[in-house]
Every structure is written in structure tokens, then in C-alpha cells.
C-alpha positions as CSV (number, residue, x, y, z in Angstrom):
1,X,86.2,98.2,61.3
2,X,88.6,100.4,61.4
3,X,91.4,100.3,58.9
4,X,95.2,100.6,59.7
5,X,95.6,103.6,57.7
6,X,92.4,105.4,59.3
7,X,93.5,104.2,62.8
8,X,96.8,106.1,61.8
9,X,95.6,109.1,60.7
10,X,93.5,108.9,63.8
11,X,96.2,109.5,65.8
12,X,98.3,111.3,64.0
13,X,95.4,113.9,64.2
14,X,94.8,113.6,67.9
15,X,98.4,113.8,69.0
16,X,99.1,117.5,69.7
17,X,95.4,117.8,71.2
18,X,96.0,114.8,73.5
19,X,99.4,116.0,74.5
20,X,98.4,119.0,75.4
21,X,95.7,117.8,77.6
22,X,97.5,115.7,78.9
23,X,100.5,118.1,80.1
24,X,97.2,120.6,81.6
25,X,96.6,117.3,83.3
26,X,100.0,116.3,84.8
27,X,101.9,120.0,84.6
28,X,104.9,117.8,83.1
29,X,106.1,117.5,79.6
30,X,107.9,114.2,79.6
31,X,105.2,112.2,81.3
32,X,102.3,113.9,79.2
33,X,104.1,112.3,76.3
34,X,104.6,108.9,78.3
35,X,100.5,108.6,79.0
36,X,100.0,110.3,75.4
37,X,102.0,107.6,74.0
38,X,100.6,104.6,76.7
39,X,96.9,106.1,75.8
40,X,97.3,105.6,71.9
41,X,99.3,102.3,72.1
42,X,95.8,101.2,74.2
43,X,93.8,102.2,71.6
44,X,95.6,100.5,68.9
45,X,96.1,96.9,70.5
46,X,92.7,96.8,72.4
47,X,90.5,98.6,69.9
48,X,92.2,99.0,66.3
49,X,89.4,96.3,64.9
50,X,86.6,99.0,66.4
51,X,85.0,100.9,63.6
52,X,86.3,104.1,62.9
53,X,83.3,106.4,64.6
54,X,84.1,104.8,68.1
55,X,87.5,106.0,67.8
56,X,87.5,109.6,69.3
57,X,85.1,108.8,72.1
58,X,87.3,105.5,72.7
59,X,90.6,107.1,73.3
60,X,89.5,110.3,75.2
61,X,88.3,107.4,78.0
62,X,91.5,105.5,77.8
63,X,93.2,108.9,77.6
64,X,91.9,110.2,81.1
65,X,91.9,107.0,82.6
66,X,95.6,107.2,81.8
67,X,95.9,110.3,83.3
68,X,93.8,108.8,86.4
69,X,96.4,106.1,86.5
70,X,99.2,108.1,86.8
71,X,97.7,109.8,89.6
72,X,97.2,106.9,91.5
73,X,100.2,105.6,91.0
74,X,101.9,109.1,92.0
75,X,100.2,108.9,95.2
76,X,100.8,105.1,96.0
77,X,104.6,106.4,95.4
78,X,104.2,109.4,97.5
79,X,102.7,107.4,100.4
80,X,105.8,105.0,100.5
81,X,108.3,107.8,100.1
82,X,106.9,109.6,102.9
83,X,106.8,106.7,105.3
84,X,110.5,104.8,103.9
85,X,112.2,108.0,104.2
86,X,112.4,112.1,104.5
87,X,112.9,112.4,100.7
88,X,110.1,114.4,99.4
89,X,109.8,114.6,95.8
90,X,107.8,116.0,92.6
91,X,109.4,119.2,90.8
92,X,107.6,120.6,87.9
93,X,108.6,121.2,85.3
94,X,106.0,123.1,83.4
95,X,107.1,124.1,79.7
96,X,104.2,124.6,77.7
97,X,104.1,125.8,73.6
98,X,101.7,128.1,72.2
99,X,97.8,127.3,70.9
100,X,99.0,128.2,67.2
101,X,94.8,128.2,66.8
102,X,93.5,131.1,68.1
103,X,91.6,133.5,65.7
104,X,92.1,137.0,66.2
105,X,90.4,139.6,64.3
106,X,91.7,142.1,61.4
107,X,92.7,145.2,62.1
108,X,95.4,147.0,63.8
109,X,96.2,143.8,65.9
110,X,95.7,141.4,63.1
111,X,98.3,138.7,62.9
112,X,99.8,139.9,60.4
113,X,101.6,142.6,62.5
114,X,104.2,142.6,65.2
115,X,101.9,143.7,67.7
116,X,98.7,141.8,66.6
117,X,101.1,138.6,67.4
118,X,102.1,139.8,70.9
119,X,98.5,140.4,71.6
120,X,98.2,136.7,70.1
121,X,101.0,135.2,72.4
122,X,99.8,136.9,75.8
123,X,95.5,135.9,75.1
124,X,96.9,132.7,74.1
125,X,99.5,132.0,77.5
126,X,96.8,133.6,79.9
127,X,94.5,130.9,78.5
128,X,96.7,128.2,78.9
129,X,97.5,129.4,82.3
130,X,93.7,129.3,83.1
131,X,93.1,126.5,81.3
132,X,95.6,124.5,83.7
133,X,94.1,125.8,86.9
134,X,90.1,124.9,86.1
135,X,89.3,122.0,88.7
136,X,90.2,118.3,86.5
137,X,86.3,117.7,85.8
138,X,85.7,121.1,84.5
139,X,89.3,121.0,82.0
140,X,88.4,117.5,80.5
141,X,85.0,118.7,79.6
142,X,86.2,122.0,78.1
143,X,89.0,120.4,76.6
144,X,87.0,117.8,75.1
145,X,84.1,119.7,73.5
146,X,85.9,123.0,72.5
147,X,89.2,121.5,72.0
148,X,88.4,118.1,70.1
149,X,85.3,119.7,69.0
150,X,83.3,116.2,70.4
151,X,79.8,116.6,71.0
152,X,78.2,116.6,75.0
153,X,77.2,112.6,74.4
154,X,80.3,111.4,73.5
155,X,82.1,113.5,75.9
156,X,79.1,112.2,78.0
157,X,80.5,108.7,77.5
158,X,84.8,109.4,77.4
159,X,84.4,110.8,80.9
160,X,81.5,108.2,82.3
161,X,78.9,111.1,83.6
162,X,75.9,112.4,82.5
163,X,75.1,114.6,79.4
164,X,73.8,117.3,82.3
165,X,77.2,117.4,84.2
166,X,78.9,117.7,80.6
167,X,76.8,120.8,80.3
168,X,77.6,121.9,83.7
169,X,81.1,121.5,83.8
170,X,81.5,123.1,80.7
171,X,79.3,126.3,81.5
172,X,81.6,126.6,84.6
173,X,84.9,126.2,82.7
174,X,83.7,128.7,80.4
175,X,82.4,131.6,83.0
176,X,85.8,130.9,85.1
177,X,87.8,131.4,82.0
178,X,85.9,134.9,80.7
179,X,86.1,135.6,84.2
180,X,90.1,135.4,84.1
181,X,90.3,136.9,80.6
182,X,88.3,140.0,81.4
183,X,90.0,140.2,84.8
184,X,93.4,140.5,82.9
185,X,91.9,143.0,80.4
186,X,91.2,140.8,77.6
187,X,87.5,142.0,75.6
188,X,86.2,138.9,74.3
């Protein structure tokens, strides 16, 4: 059973990585912090007496079945905006912050340097930017087992598939982004 104090610091650790899935997800700041905030507030009232292992696995599902949600709900809405009016809507609104956790080595381009943390900011943005365009299966498994550093079970069980499409999804998300990165002259 997990404590309220390890439940807390669970999700005080999680936050920032959720969020930013979440906004890869949706493309939208204020409602990646509405199903961040809906996902965790699951957690806590439905599975806070869970032990403290189950955690992580537990609120990646609830996480992208929030994200899942909103999609459905999105295109419920859609559907009945279409057909009550002429009104289309959805702008987006896509503001995104910087990985602050990309290693880059020493050298000329080190981070200590001016130019090492350009070359920091523009690996780190063409990421993101490839990062939001990998198809929704592909993203939560790379997200998931780079990002969250969870291992191909339990990212197995948060996205209800096999281990084998874990591994495949993730060795696609990985070629599409080297692809990207050495298309945009980035040596990894």
C-alpha cells in the first residue's frame, strides 16, 4: 500500500513527463494540463491504497485512456457542430518548452558555451517536433520507455498490447526519429 507521502512524490515526479506527453498527444497546452490533472486525480481516488510498484504502470493506462477520452469526446463534439451549424472549430495552439534533459557532449559545443546551447535548443525543438508527428501508438511507446524509462512489460500492460508490439512500435519511433534528425543534419 502505498503511502500518501509516496503517492505524492509519485506525482510530483511524473508531472512534467506526463504533461508533456500529454500536450504531444493533444497539440494544446491548457487541455494537456486538464487530462494531466484528470489522469492523476484518477489515480489518487481509485488507486492511492495500490502498493507503490503498481503506480507508474497504473497511471500511464489511466493517463492515455484520458487522452483517448478526450478524443472521443472531441469528435462526439465535432459531429454535432458539424450537423447543428456551419461553425467549425479547433485552433491550436501549440506552445511547447524545452527537454532541459538532453546530454550533449564536451567540447566546442558543450553546454557550457553560447553556441553548444543553440546547438542544444535546435536538437532539442527538432525532436519535439518529431516526436509530435510519430503515429499515437508509436509516441506512447517511445515516450513511455525512453521517456519514463518503464520497461517493455509494463509499457506492455499501460497501453493493453503485447510486449512484441512494444518492441515494434518502439524500433519504428526510433528509426523515424534518426531518420528526421540525420535528415536535418543532426550526427547522432
Amino acid at each position: 500500500m502505498a503511502t500518501r507521502s509516496e503517492l505524492s512524490d509519485f506525482l510530483a515526479d511524473v508531472e512534467r513527463r506526463a504533461f508533456k506527453q500529454a500536450q504531444f498527444a493533444v497539440r494544446n497546452e491548457e487541455t494537456a494540463l486538464d487530462i494531466v490533472q484528470d489522469a492523476m486525480l484518477k489515480l489518487a481516488e481509485r488507486y492511492g491504497d495500490r502498493p507503490a510498484a503498481e503506480l507508474p504502470p497504473l497511471f500511464q493506462r489511466i493517463l492515455q485512456n484520458t487522452i483517448y477520452d478526450h478524443y472521443r469526446r472531441k469528435k462526439v463534439r465535432s459531429l454535432w457542430t458539424t450537423l447543428l451549424s456551419s461553425l467549425s472549430g479547433g485552433t491550436d495552439d501549440e506552445e511547447s518548452d524545452p527537454l532541459d534533459t538532453l546530454l550533449v557532449p564536451d567540447g566546442p559545443g558543450s553546454l557550457g558555451t553560447p553556441h553548444g546551447k543553440l546547438l542544444q535548443a535546435e536538437v532539442i525543438a527538432i525532436i519535439e517536433e518529431q516526436i509530435a508527428k510519430l503515429p499515437l501508438r508509436q509516441r506512447q511507446a517511445f515516450l513511455m520507455r525512453y521517456w519514463e524509462d518503464m520497461d517493455i512489460a509494463e509499457t506492455a500492460s499501460a497501453m493493453g498490447c503485447s510486449e512484441g508490439s512494444v518492441k515494434t512500435h518502439c524500433s519504428r519511433a526510433s528509426q523515424a526519429l534518426a531518420a528526421a534528425l540525420k535528415a536535418r543534419g543532426v550526427e547522432l
